[in-house]
C-alpha positions in Angstrom: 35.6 -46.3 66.6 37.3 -45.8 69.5 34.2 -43.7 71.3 32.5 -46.7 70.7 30.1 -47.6 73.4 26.7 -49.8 74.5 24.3 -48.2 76.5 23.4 -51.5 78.1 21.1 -50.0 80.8 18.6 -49.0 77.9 19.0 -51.8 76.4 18.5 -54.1 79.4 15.3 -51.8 79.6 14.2 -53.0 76.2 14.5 -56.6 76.5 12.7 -56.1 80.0 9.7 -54.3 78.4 9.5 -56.1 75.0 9.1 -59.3 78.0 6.2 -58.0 79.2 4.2 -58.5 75.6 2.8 -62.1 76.7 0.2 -64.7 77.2 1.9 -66.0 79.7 2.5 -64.5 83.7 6.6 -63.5 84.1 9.2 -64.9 83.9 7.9 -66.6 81.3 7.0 -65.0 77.8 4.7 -67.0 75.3 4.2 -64.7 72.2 3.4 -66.5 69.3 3.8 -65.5 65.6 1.1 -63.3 65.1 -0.9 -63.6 67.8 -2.7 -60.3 68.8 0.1 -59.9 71.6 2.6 -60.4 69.1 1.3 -57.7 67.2 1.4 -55.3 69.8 5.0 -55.8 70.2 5.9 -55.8 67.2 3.8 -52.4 67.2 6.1 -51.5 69.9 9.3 -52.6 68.3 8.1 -50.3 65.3 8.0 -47.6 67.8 11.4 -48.0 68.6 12.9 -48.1 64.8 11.5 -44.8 64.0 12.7 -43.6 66.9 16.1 -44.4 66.1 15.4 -42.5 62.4 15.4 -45.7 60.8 13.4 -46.3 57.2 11.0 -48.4 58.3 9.0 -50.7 55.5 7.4 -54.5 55.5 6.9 -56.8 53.1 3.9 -59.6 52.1 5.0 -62.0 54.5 5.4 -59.2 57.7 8.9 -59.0 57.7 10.4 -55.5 59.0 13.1 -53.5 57.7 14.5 -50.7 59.1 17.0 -49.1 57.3 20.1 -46.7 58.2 20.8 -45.5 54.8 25.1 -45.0 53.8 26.5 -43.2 51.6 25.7 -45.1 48.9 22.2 -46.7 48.5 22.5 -48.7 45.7 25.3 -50.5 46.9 24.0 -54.4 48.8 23.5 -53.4 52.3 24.7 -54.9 55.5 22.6 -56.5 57.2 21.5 -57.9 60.8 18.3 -58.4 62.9 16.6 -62.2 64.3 12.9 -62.6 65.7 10.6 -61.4 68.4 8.0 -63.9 68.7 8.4 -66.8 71.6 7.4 -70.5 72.1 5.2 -70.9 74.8 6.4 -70.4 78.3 9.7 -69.5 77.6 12.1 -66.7 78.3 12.9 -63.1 77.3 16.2 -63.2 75.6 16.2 -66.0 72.3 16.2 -63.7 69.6 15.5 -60.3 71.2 19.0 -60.0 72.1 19.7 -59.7 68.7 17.0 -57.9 67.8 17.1 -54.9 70.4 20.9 -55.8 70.4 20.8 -55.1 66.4 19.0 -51.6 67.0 21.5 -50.9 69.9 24.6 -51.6 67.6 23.1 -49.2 65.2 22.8 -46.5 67.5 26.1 -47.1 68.9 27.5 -46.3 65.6 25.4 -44.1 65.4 27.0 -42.0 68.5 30.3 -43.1 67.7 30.2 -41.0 64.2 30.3 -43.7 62.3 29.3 -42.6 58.4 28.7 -45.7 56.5 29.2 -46.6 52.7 27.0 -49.0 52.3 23.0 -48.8 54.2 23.0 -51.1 57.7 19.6 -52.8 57.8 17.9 -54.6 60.9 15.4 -57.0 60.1 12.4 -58.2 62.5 11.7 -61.8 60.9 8.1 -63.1 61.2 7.6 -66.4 62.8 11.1 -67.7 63.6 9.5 -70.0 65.8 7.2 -73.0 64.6 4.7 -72.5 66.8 1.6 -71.5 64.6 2.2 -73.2 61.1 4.2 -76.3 62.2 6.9 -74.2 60.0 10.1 -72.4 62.0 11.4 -69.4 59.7 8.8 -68.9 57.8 9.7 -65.3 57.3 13.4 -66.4 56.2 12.4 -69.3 54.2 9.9 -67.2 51.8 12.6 -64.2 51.8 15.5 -67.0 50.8 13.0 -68.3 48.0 13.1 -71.8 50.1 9.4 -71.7 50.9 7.1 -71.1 47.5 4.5 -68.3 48.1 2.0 -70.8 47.1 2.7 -73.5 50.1 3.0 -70.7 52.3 -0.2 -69.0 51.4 -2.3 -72.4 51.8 -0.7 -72.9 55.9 -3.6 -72.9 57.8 -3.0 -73.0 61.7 -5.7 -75.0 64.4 -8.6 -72.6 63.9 -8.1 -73.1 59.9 -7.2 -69.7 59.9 -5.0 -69.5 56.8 -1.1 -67.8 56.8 -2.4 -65.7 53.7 -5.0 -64.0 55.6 -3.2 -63.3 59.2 -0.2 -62.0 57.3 -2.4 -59.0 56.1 -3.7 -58.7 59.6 -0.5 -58.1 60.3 0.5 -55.4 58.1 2.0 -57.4 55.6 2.2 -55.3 52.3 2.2 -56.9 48.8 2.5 -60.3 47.3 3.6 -63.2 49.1 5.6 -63.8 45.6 7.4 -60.3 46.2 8.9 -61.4 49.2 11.9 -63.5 48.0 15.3 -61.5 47.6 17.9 -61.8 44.5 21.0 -63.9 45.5 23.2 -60.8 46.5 20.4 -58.7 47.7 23.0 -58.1 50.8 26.6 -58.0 51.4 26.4 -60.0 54.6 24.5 -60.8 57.0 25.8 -61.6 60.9 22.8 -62.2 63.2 23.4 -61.9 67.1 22.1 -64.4 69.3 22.4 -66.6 72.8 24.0 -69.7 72.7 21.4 -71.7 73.6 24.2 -74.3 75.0 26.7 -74.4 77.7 29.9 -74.5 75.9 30.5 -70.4 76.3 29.7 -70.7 79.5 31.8 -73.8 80.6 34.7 -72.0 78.9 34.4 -68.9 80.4 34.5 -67.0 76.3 32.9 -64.0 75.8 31.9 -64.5 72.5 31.4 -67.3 69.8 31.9 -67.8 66.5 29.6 -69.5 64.4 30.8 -71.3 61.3 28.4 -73.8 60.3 24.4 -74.4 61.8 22.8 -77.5 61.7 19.9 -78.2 60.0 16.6 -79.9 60.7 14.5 -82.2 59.0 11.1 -83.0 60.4 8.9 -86.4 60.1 5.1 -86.9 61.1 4.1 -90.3 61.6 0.4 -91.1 62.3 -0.5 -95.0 63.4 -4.1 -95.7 63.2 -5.2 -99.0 64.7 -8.4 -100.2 66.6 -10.2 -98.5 69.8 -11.9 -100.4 72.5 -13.1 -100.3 75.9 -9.9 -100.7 78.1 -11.5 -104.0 79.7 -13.5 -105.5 77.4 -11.0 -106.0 74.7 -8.8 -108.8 75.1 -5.0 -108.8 74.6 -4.6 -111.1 71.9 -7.8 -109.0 69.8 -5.7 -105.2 70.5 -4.3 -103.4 67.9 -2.9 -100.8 70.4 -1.9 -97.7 68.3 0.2 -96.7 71.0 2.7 -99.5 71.0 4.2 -99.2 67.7 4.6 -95.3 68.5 6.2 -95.9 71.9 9.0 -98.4 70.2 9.5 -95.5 67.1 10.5 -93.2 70.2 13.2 -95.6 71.1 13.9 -96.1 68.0 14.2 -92.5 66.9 17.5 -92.5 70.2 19.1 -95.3 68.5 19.2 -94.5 65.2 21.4 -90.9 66.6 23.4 -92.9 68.6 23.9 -95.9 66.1 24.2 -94.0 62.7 25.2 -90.8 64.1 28.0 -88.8 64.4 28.9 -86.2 67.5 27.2 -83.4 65.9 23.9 -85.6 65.1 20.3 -84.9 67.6 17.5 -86.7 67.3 13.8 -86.1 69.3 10.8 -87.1 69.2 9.0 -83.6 70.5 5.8 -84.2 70.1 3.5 -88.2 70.6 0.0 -87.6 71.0 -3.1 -90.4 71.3 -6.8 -90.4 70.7 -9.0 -90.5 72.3 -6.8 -90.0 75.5 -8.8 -91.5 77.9 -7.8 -93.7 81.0 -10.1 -96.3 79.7 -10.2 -96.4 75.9 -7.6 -98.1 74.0 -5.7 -96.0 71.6 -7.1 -95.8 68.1 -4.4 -93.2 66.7 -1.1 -92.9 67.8 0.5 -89.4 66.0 4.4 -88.5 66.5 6.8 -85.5 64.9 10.2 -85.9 64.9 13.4 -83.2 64.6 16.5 -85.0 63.4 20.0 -82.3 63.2 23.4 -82.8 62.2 25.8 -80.0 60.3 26.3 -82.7 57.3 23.8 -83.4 55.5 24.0 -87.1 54.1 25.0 -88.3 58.2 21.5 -86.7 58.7 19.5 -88.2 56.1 21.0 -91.6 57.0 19.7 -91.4 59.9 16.1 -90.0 58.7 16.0 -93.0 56.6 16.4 -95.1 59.3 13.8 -93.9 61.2 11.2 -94.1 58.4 12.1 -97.6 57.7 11.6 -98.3 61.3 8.2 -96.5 60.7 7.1 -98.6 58.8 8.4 -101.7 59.9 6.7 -101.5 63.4 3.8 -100.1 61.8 3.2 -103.6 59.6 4.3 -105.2 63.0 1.4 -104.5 65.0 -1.2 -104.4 62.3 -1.4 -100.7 61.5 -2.1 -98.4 58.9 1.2 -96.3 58.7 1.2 -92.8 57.3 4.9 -91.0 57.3 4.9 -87.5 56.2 8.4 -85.6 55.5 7.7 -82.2 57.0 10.8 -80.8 56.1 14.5 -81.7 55.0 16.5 -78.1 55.1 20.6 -77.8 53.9 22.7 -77.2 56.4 24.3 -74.0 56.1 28.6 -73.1 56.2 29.4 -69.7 57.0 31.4 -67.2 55.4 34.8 -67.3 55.8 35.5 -63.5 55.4 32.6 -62.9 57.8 33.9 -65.0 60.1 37.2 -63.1 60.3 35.9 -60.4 60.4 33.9 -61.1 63.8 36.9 -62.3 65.2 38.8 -59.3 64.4 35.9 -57.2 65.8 36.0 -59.5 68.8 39.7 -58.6 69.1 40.1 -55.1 68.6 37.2 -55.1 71.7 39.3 -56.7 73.5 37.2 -59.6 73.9 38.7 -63.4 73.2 36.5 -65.6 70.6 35.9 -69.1 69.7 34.5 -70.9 66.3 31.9 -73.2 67.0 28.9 -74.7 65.2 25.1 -74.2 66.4 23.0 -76.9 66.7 19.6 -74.8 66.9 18.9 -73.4 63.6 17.9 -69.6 63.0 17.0 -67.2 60.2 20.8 -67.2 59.7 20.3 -70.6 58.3 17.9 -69.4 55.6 19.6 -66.0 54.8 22.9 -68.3 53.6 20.6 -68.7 50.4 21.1 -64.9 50.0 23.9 -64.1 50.6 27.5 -64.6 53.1 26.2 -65.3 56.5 27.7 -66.3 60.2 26.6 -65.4 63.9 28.1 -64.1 66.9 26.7 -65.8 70.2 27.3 -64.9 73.5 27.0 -67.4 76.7 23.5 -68.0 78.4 23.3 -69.3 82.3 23.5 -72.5 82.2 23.3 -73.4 78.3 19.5 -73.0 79.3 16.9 -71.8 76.6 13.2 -71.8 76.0 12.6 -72.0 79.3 11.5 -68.7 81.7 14.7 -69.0 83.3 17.0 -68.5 80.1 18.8 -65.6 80.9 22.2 -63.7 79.4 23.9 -61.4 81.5 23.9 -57.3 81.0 27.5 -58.1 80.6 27.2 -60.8 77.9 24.7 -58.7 76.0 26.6 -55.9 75.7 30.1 -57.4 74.7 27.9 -59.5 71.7 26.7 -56.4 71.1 29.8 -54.1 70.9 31.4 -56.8 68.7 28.4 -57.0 66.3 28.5 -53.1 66.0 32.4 -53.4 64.9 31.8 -56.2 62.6 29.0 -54.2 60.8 31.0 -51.1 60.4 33.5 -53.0 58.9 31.8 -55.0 56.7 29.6 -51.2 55.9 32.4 -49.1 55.0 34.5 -52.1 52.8 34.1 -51.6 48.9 
């Protein structure tokens, strides 16, 4: 391994070129899951597997694998890989680092001589992002068993087109209900990603160690109450749908803050009225709020709060209160061995590393249902993500990168 090496420049080239598939001008990249840019890159991406030699095959849900194949086939394989599609208007790097990174790795090892034991696979998840389905992961979720083919199959998105019918559009091969994996499927699996946070950054470390990631749960609330003309209706007669949705909001803050620990986020990302208009009195008032923490009873304490505060300000101001639980995933703990074994890969490239948890979730999160998991992150300017000025240094890539392809050859030519 000592003749490893990262050919960042062609590498930096990638990420540059896979940024140019999007709806949206540069610097920013909006590629969503599916979408007939999407496709194209992940057309391109396909390009590049086979170009490496890699087996290349995808399953019901769109999933890619691309497969170096060791010694010994029928042994679990190693595995690595992250997403390529991209929330609107934001930037080139969140998950394409380790993506292109993954690929790069491979090739490394590939030039360093490296003969494997067990087969190295890179996978390209679909729809990491939630932007389509109002579901992140779907790709990892229905792999992990976590999302039923059934559910999955009746998504539809805005248009009503349905997940079961874009999936095919997009190559997707097979049965949803051939997509999950057997517990043990792989040995490992150590996904590569930016930070998405300042701490790396701030502490000048090369590389971070993941050993836990948070997990989200996800509410919809919907307050319908009674419309108006915005001058004729008199304060005491309102039944303002917008009020009892602005105090959940605040709400939503305290309950972090109050019943929280230091690891706990809450947000309310989305509140939306109808009919939005300057003069009209809102008649529905519909939120969706992301609660996180690494423990799991710390966060449902605080998701129970906030649905009792639902419903509470919903009877308050006279309205008819619907509260929908989107989703309530595990948190996930990483794997010990794999984390020692980053941190000796870390070491032996001469690169110092720290443990730390992530507070964004990933596909990681979702593959802990298969099998040992952690991740390797490396700093991003300013802790700054999903925006079109994200951005990870040539430098920072390719020292994640090198330390990924060590961790992989270890954990490929173990027993």
């Amino acid at each position: 391994m000592e003749s490893l090496s990262v050919d960042i420049q062609t590498l930096s080239a990638e990420l540059r070129r896979l940024a140019e598939f999007s709806d949206a001008p540069a610097p920013a990249v909006t590629r969503v899951m599916l979408s007939d840019v999407d496709l194209a890159a992940r057309k391109h991406l396909t390009g590049l597997l086979e170009a490496a030699g890699l087996a290349v095959r995808v399953d019901g849900a769109g999933n890619v694998f691309a497969r170096w194949i060791g010694a010994d086939d029928q042994l679990p394989a190693v595995a690595t890989g992250s997403h390529c599609d991209a929330i609107p208007h934001s930037g080139m790097f969140d998950g394409t680092v380790g993506l292109l990174g993954g690929l790069e790795a491979i090739r490394a090892l590939r030039r360093a001589g490296l003969q494997p034991k067990r087969s190295i696979e890179l996978i390209l998840f679909t729809s990491e992002e939630p932007t389509r389905y109002g579901v992140g992961c779907l790709g990892s979720r229905l792999m992990s068993g976590q999302l039923s083919a059934e559910s999955a199959g009746k998504l539809t998105d805005a248009d009503g087109v349905s997940f079961d019918a874009l999936r095919r559009r997009s190559g997707g091969r097979g049965s949803l209900a051939e997509v999950a994996l057997p517990r043990g499927h792989y040995r490992g699996f150590v996904e590569l990603h930016i930070e998405q946070g300042p701490l790396l950054e701030a502490r000048q470390s090369p590389i971070g160690v993941v050993t836990a990631i948070a997990a989200p749960a996800a509410l919809r609330v919907t307050y319908t109450g009674e419309g108006g003309h915005a001058g004729a209706v008199l304060m005491p007669d309102r039944r303002d749908a917008l009020l009892p949705a602005a105090k959940l909001a605040l709400a939503v803050d305290r309950a972090a803050r109050t019943l929280g620990g230091p690891d706990t986020v809450a947000t309310t990302g989305v509140l939306d009225v109808h009919p939005r208009a300057i003069n009209s009195i809102p008649s529905r008032a519909y939120l969706e709020i992301d609660v996180r923490d690494i423990v799991r009873e710390r966060r449902d304490r605080v998701l129970d709060e906030i649905k009792r505060q639902a419903q509470a300000l919903g009877d308050e101001h006279q309205q008819a209160t619907s509260i929908e639980l989107i989703n309530a995933d595990p948190p996930a703990s990483c794997d010990p061995e794999l984390i020692a074994t980053i941190e000796r890969s870390a070491a032996a490239a001469g690169l110092g590393a720290e443990r730390m948890i992530s507070r964004a979730y990933h596909d990681t999160l979702f593959m802990a249902g298969i099998c040992p998991v952690s991740m390797i992150f490396i700093p991003c300017r300013g802790g700054v993500s999903h925006r079109p000025d994200e951005y990870a240094s040539p430098e920072a890539i390719a020292a994640g990168v090198e330390v990924l392809a060590r961790a992989l050859a270890a954990l490929a030519c173990d027993r």
